[in-house]
N, C-alpha and C positions, 0 to 999 in steps of 0.2 A: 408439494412444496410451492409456496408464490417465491421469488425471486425476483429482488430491486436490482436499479442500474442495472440495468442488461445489453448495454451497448457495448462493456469494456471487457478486454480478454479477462479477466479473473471473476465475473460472472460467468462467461463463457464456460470457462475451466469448470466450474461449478454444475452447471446444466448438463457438459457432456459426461463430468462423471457419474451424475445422479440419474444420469438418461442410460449409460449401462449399466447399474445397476437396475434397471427398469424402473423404477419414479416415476412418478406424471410432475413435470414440471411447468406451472406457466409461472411467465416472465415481465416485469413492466418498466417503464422506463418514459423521463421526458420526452423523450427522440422519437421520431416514428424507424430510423435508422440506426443500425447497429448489427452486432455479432449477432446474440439472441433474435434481436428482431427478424433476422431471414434467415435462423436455421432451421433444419426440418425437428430437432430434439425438442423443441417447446410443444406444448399441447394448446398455447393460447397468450396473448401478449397483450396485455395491457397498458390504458396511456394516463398519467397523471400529472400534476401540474408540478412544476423544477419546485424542491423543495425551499432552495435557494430563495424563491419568490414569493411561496408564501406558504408559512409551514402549516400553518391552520389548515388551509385546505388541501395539502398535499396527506397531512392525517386523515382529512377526515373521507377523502379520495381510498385511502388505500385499505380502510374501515367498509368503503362499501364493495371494491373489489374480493375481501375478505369474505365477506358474507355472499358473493355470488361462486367463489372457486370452491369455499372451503378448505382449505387448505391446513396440513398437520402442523407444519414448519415455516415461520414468517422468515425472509432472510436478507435483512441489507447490507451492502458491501460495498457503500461506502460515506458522503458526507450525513447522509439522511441516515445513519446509524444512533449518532447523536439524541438529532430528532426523534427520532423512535423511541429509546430509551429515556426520554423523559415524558415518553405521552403512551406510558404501557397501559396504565389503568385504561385507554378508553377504547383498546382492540377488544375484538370479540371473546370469548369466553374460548379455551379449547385449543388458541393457533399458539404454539411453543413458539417463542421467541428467544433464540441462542445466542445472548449478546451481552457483554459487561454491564452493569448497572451504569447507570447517567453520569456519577460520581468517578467510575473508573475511567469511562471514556474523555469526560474533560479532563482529568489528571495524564490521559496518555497523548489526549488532543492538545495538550499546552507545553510546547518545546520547552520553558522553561522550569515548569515544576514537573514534568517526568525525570528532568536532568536531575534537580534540586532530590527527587526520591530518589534515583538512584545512586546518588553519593551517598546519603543515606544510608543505604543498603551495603554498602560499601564495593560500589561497583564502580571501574575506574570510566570516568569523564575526560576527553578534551580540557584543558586549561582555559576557566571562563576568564571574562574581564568584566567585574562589577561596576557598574555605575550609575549615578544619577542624572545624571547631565553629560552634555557632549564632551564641553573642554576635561573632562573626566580622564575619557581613552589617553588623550595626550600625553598623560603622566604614566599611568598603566602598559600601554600597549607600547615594544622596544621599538626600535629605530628599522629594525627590519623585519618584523616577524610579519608572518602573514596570518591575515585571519579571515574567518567565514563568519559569517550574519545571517540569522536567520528568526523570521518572523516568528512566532507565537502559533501562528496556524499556515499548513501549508501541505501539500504531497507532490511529490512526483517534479522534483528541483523547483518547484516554484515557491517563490518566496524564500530562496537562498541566495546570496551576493557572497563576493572575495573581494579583500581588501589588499594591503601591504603598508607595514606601519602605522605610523599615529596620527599623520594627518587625512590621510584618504583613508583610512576608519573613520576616525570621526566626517569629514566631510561626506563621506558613504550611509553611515548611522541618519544625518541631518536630513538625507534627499530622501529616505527610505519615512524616517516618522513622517513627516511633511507629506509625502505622496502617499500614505498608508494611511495616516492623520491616529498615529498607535500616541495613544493617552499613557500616562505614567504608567497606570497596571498592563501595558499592553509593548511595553519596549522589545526591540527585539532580543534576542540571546546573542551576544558577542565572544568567540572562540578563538583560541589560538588552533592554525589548521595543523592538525595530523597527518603526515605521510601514510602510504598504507591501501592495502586492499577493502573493497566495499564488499562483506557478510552480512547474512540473515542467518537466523536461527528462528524458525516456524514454529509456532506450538497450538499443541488444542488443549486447555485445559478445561476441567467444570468442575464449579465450586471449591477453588484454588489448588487441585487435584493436578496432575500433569498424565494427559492420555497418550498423544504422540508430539514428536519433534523430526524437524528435517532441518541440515545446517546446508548451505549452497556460500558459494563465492561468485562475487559478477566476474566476469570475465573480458564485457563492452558494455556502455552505457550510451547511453540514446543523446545523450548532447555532452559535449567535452568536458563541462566541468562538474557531471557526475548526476546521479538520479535513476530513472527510469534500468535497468536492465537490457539489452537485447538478446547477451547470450551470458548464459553462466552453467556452474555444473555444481552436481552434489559434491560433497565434499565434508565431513565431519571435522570437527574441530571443538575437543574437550575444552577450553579454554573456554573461548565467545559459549558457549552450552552450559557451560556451570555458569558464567555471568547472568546469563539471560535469564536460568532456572531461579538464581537467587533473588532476580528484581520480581520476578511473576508469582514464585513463590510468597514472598513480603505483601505481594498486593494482594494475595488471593486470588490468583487471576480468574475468570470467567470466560471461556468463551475461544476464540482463534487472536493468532498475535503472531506479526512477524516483526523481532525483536533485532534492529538494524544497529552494524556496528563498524567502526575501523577495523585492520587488523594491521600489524605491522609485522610480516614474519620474520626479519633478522632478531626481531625484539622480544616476538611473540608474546606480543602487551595489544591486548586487545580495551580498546574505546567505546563506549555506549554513545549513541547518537541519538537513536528514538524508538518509539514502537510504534506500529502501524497495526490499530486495531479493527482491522475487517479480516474482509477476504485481500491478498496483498497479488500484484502485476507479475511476478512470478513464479504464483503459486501451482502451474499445470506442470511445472518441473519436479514436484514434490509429487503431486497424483499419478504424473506419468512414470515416476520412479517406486511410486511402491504404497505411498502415504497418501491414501486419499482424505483430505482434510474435508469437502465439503461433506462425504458421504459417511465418516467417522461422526462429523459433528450431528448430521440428520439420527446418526443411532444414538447418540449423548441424548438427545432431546428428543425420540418416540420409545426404544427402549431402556435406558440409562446407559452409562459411563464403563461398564463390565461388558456389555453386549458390544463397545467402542474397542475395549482392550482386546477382546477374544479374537473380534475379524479381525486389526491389526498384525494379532500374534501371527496370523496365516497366510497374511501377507511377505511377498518378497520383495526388500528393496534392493532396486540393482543401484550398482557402482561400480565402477566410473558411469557417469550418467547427465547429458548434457540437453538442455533447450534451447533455443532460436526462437526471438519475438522477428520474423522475417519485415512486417512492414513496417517495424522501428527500426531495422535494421536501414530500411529503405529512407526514412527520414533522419537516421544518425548521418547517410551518405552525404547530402547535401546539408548538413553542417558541417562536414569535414573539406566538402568541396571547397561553400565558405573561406573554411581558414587556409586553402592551399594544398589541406593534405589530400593529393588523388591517390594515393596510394594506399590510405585506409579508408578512402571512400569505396574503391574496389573492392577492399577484402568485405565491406559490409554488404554490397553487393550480390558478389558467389553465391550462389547455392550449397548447402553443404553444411559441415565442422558441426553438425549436432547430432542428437541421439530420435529428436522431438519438435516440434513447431508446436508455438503456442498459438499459433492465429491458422495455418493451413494443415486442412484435414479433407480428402479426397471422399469420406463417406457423409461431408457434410460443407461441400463449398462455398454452400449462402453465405455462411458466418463470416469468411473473410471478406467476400464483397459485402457483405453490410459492414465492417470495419473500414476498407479502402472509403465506401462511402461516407462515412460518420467523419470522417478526420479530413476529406476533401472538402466537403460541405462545411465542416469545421475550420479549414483552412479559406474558405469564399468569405466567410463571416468574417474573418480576425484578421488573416493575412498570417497567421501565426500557425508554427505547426504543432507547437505545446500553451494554445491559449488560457487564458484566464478570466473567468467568470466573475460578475460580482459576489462577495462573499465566501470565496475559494479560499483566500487568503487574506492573515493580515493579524 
């Protein structure tokens, strides 16, 4: 299997579980640093120019790594998924490519029409606020409600904003298109904010089939007003899993999706937010629990969808069952220091309260000092400890 983005824990996740399954796996990545990049599980790692920069030769780059690994399984997991999927015709003959069509991906990559389907679908949404213009909000949006903004394109809290009423929504909306420069087709999505817990519901489908699922609750999240995960645990919930089934279901889905939502348990009225069409920042908590999605999906695409379901059946997921991202944890701390709270910068601190660590593994140490490094050197560049790249967002 070749394997893109290889700096970030959910390639990681990917490489360690296909590496006990025995797999030969090499890996490539802008970065010369990362997880993958210093763990001993790769067989070989290759460098390619940021898609981001130019997609032309990032194809045609990974076109001739292709032809020297050979490889059975192509696998990106993450903005270069897109890309990929709209330049199938020109990889080599023979490397399975496990990934929604172009058409699914921008409809999952675009905040506002994944929403627009899923209402659709009849899956319950956040209360949006339509508009055309700014002085718009003013009439719409009440005296006190609060609301979330959020770009068109984005992962991992970036390119999400909070408001509070009509006037700092719209004065919020103005600084956002302006600094974004978002043209009419390109507005952000404006919501009234939902109380409530942050769910995923995980799925592997092929050929709008449903093979497995895993539903997880966060528990801590990487900066205060929500995104990334540090710690969370399995957790079923009938509810957000018939939602999720019914939107993925409708689309036909293809491929892996973690299908992200509110939940509200006095209400038990679960919210659709969005789907996240790769491999997802959480996802060693499903593999370490029972559901290996990257190794499921390798059997979807060398020996079909039936050879996916049999290993599954054989598998056991445990429950209760919890993961720790430890060096987010390490970077949620001093956002908490930030706003005063020492007290839950501590508990982010401890060692401890999980079942799993997504970034430390004592059979295989590189990976985490290639993460410490990626996100240091990441932090020398930006000054930021969740920066933003051109074309990340917007």
């Amino acid at each position: 299997m070749l394997l893109l983005y290889s700096w970030v824990r959910s390639s990681y996740a990917a490489l360690a579980d296909l590496h006990k399954r025995k797999l030969t796996v090499a890996t490539c990545d802008s970065e010369a640093l990362g997880m993958c990049q210093l763990s001993r599980y790769k067989v070989h790692q290759y460098r390619y120019v940021s898609p981001l920069d130019n997609a032309d030769l990032f194809i045609d780059q990974i076109c001739q790594i292709i032809k020297k690994c050979n490889p059975k399984v192509l696998l990106p997991s993450h903005d270069e998924t897109e890309i990929i999927a709209a330049n199938r015709d020109l990889f080599p003959a023979g490397v399975n490519i496990p990934i929604p069509s172009i058409e699914l991906l921008r409809l999952a990559n675009d905040k506002s029409a994944i929403q627009e389907s899923a209402l659709k679908c009849g899956v319950q949404c956040a209360r949006r606020f339509i508009y055309k213009k700014v002085d718009d909000l003013l009439e719409s949006v009440g005296c006190d409600v609060a609301t979330v903004l959020r770009l068109r394109k984005g992962n991992s809290a970036k390119g999400v904003f909070y408001a509070r009423g009509p006037q700092k929504t719209a004065a919020l909306l103005e600084s956002i298109v302006n600094k974004y420069e978002c043209g009419a087709d390109r507005l952000p999505v404006i919501q009234e904010y939902v109380k409530g817990e942050g769910w995923g519901v995980s799925c592997l489908y092929w050929e709008g089939k449903l093979i497995a699922h895993f539903t997880h609750r966060r528990l801590r999240e990487k900066t205060l007003t929500g995104g990334t995960s540090t710690l969370r645990e399995h957790e079923p919930n009938e509810i957000l899993e018939n939602m999720a089934f019914t939107l993925l279901d409708k689309l036909e889905w293809h491929g892996l999706a973690m299908v992200e939502f509110k939940y509200d348990p006095e209400k038990k009225a679960g919210y659709f937010i969005e789907i996240n069409p790769r491999l997802w920042g959480s996802i060693h908590l499903a593999i370490s629990a029972g559901v290996e999605f990257p190794y499921l999906l390798y059997l979807c695409a060398t020996e079909g969808p039936d050879a996916a379901r049999t290993y599954q059946k054989s598998c056991k997921v445990k429950y209760p069952w919890r993961s720790r991202w430890y060096l987010g944890d390490c970077i949620a701390a001093v956002d908490r220091l930030r706003s005063g709270m020492i007290c839950d910068a501590l508990r982010c601190l401890m060692p401890g309260g999980t079942d799993t660590y997504d970034d430390i593994s004592w059979n295989d140490p590189g990976a985490f000092l290639g993460e410490i490094l990626y996100y240091a050197t990441g932090f020398l560049r930006s000054g930021s400890t969740n920066p933003v790249k051109d074309g990340m967002i917007g």
